[in-house]
Each structure stands twice: as C-alpha cells, then as structure tokens.
C-alpha positions, 0 to 999 in steps of 0.5 A: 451619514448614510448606511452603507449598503451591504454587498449582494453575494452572487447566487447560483439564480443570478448566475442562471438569469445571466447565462439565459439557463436554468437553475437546475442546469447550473447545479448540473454544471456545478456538479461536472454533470455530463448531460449539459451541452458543451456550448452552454457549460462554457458560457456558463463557466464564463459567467461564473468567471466575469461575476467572481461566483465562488462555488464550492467546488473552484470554478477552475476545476470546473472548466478543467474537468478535474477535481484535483482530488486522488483518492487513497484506497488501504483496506484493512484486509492484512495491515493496518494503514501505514502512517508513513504511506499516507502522511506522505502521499498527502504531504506530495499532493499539497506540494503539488496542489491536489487534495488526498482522501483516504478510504480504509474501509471495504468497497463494492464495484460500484463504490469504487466506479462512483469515486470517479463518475460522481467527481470525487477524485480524478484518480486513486492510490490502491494499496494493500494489492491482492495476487489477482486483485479485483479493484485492478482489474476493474480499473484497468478495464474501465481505462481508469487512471490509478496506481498501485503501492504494492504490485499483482501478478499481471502488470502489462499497462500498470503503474507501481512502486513497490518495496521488491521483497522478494530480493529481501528475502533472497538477501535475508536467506543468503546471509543465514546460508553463510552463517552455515545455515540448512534449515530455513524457516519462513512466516507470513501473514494473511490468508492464501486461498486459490482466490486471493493472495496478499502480493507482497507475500506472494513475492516475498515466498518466491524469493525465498523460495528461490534461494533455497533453490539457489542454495539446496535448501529444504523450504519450510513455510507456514502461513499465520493468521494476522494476530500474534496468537495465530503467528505463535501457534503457526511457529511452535508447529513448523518448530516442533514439527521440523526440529532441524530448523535453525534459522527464521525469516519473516517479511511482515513486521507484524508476524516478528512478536509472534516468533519472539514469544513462541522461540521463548516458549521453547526455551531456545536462545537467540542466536545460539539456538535460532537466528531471526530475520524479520522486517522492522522499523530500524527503531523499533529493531534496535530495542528487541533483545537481542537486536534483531537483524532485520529488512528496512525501508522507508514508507514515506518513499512509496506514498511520495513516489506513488503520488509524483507517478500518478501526476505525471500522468494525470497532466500527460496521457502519453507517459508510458506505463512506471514501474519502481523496485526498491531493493530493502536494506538488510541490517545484521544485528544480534538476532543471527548467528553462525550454526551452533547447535540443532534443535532436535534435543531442545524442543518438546511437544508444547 
C-alpha cells in the first residue's frame, strides 16, 4: 500500500503567487495595513477565501475591517479593577461575538491611538473617568469610537452609563435629615487638584451638596487619600475639628473601613453617637457591626450596558449619542439612627 501524501498547508507565499502580488503585500494585508490599493486587497482577500487560507487574524475580519476586539481601559489611579465590570463586559462581548482586552495599567497619548491604528481593537470602554479627562478628550477629537463607565464634565456627543451618585447622596443625606440630623459629614476618596478630579466624586460632592442646600445644612467635606490610614487621619480631623457632626456619608466603599476605625477610636457608638451612610456590596454591608446602612448597585449592569451600547454603534454609525443613569438603591440598616446626642462632650484631641 502506497504513503498517503501529507496534505500541503497553504502559505502566505502560495496566497502571494496566486493573487500575482508580493509577499510583503499580503503581510500588509494581513496586518489591515492602509498603504495597500483597494483593488489588490479584495483580490487578495478572495484568494485567501477560495484557498481556505487561515491566518491569524479570520479572514472575515479582514474584509470587514474590523477586529472585533473592544478594549477596556481601568487605571488603577483610584480603585482597584472591579471584577463585576470586567467579567461581565467580557461575558457580553462573547454573546455578542467579540473579544474583550483589558488594560489596567497607565497609557500615553500615542498608546491609546495605537490600539486602534495598529488593529488591535475597534473600539474601547474607558473606565475610572476624570472631571476633565484627557483620554476623552483625545477620543473624542480623533472621531474615535468609545464609551464611558463613569461620565466627565463635558458630555455633548459622549456615550455612557453611569451609577448616578449624586442622586444617592441626595437619598443618603435625606434619610439623616429626617432622622433630625444637622450636621453631615462627607468622605471621598482620591486627589482633587484644579487638573484632575475623579467624575464619580465630583457628582457624588454636588449632590450632597445640593441637599445640605435643599435642607440648610452646614457641608462639612474632607478629602482622604485612598488607604484606610489616610481615610482615618481625614475622619478624626473633620471630627475633632467640627464636633457638632452626628452623622457620615461616604460614596466609595473603600473609604467605609476608615471611618469604621477612626469612629472607634473615638470611643463613639454607632448609631447613638454617630450614624454612617457608606456605599458597600449588600454582602458585605450585612456583616459590619452594626450593619451598615448603605448605597448599592450591581456592577455587572455597567460592564453589560457598556458593552450592548458600544455595539450598537459599532454596526450602525447613525445611532445617536446614550446616555444611562442608574439611580443606587439605599438599604437602612443599623448604622443610622434618630439624633440622640452631639459629640461635643464626647471627643478629645487624638
């Protein structure tokens, strides 16, 4: 019995020879280059269809011009990734047949141009946005196709979904007014300078401070670096510098075990001395002592929405501009209660 010839794979020369072109011109092609004549990419394309030729990249997208890639970009600037937001803007992107990348890390000008001139996504996510947000910016001036999980100051022509805390604080503040509550505190996290402020805190302190108006309430705010240390030094001064205060609200989860710690170096209760409003996994808020009352969302509706808007427009360029507010949800639970006392006889210089 004879060998069985083995069957010859088709190479990027055999796809060269048989469309009449060079091989350096079929890796252009290959590559999405643009310095190939439309003419002699499609009948290079057509070739790599009749001979089944099986790049690296599918010959589909090729043709399309598309990647079929998004990328998602979470600096680590203020928060650390959310596993809600990726895992599920990767799960909506296989339903919908594309690929998600993520990048956690910092990126240059040209660094973020380069993911879509070189092919590597057709589009991104940006996360974690800035007041005045330089990527959005250059996006935007570049005719880019993006999407934000978070929302800047300047929204004309932008697409986003976004957790609207502002309204949170509006709910958290409202609650504590009722409970006969004067003096309001409120936490953030992250560096505010005239150059960069995180979004999420800028609308977070606007509503909040829009409801001490609505109410005639004193604002008390302190800004807290992101470690629980920097959030406890930022408390026990608003604190002791402003004993009237009865009452907390912070918008960032992780500025909750800060205040925990420095209220408990205070020696004051919760609630009888002070009420606490944070923003916590509903989980995670049940186990505090006592539970904490506590803004909630879930994380996996921004990456899903995110996504759904960002193919929407990826297969039709007319679609205008969406914009998404989702309003938290405020749970009571045992870390707010009516006035009882003030803290003017209960805390000391620390």
């Amino acid at each position: 019995m004879g060998k069985i010839a083995p069957i010859k794979k088709t190479t990027i020369v055999d796809i060269a020879k048989s469309a009449g072109v060079s091989v350096s011109t079929v890796s252009r092609i290959l590559n999405n280059k643009p310095d190939v004549a439309e003419e002699t990419r499609q009948r290079v394309l057509q070739v790599i269809e009749e001979q089944r030729f099986t790049p690296q990249m599918n010959w589909q997208q090729l043709r399309s011009g598309k990647s079929r890639f998004i990328t998602l970009h979470f600096p680590q600037d203020y928060n650390p990734p959310s596993q809600g937001i990726m895992t599920s803007a990767a799960r909506r992107c296989e339903e919908l047949g594309y690929t998600l990348n993520l990048i956690v890390g910092s990126l240059a000008e040209n660094d973020l141009l380069a993911i879509y001139r070189s092919g590597q996504a057709d589009a991104m996510i940006l996360v974690e946005i800035l007041a005045h947000d330089w990527r959005v910016e250059l996006l935007r001036r570049h005719g880019q196709r993006f999407v934000m999980i978070g929302r800047c100051a300047d929204l004309s022509g932008l697409s986003y979904v976004d957790y609207d805390i502002g309204a949170g604080m509006s709910d958290a503040v409202t609650h504590l007014a009722a409970l006969g509550h004067r003096h309001i505190g409120l936490i953030t996290l992250g560096e505010v300078t005239a150059h960069k402020e995180y979004g999420f805190t800028a609308w977070a302190k606007e509503g909040y401070s829009a409801t001490c108006r609505q109410y005639n309430l004193t604002p008390y705010w302190r800004s807290a670096g992101l470690s629980t240390e920097s959030v406890m030094a930022s408390v026990l001064q608003l604190l002791t510098g402003n004993p009237q205060i009865t009452a907390l609200v912070t918008p960032q989860d992780a500025g909750v075990p800060g205040i925990l710690k420095a209220v408990g170096s205070l020696g004051l209760r919760i609630p009888d001395d002070i009420s606490i409003v944070g923003l916590l996994d509903e989980t995670v808020a049940e186990m505090t002592t006592p539970p904490l009352t506590a803004l909630s969302f879930f994380s996996r509706e921004l990456g899903e929405a995110a996504v759904d808007i960002l193919i929407a427009h990826l297969n039709d360029d007319m679609l205008p501009p969406q914009q998404i507010l989702l309003r938290p949800r405020l749970h009571v639970r045992g870390s707010t209660g009516p006035l009882r006392s003030t803290l003017s006889t209960t805390l000391q210089q620390p």
